[in-house]
C-alpha positions in Angstrom: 111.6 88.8 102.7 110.0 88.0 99.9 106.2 88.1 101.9 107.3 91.5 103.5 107.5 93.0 100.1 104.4 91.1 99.3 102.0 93.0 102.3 103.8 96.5 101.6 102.7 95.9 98.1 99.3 97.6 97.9 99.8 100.3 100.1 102.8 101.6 98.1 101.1 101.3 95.1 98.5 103.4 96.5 101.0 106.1 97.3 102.8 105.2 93.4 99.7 106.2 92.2 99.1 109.9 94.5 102.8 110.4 93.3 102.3 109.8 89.8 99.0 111.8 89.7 100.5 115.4 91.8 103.7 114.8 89.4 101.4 114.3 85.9 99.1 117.3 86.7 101.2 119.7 88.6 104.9 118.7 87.5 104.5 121.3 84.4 104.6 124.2 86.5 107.4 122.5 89.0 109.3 122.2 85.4 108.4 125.4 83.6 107.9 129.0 84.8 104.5 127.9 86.3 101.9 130.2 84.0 99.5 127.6 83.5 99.2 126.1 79.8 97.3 123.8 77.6 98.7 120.2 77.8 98.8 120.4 74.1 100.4 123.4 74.1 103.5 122.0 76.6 103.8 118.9 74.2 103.7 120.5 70.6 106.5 123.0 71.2 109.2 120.5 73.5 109.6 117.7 76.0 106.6 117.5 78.3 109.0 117.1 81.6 105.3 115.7 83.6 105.4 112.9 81.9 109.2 112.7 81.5 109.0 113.1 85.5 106.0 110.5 86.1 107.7 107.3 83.8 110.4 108.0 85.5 108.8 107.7 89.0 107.3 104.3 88.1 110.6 103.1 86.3 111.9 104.0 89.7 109.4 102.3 92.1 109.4 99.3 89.9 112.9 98.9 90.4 113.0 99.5 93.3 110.4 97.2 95.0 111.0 94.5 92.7 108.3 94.2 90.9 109.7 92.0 88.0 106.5 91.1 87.3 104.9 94.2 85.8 105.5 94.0 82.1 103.5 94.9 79.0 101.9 91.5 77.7 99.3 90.5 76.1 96.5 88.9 78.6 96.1 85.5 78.7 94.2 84.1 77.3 93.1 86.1 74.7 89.5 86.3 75.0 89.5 87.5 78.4 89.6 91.1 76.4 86.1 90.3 74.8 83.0 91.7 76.4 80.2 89.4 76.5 77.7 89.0 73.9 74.4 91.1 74.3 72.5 88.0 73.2 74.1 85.4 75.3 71.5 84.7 78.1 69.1 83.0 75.6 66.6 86.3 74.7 67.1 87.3 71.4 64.7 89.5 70.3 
């Protein structure tokens, strides 16, 4: 079972992410009267329901498929956040 959810993993995370993009850009007009507005506009004056709508869609898959794994950690190990230095194939100049 657990190899099942393994191989459906990528493909649903594909489709997670058309979801979560068609609910982020068009899910202000599904949630208000649909006259088209400035992002900043729909978050300044209430509850941006697009965003509302696409956490909750990935709260939802998440669940959903399992994936206990997904988490907001720091990488390990630390340094793997550092770009390389400039100067670190031997030519300084």
């Amino acid at each position: 079972m657990a190899q099942a959810r393994d191989a459906r993993r990528l493909p649903v995370s594909l489709l997670t992410c058309v979801a979560w993009t068609l609910v982020t850009v068009f899910g202000m007009r599904w949630a208000s009267d649909g006259t088209p507005r400035p992002l900043v506009e729909s978050v300044t004056h209430g509850i941006s329901w697009n965003l509302v709508m696409a956490v909750a869609l990935l709260a939802t898959v998440t669940v959903a498929m399992r994936w206990r794994d997904l988490k907001f950690v720091a990488p390990k190990p630390i340094d793997s956040l550092r770009l390389p230095d400039e100067h670190s194939d031997g030519d300084h100049a």
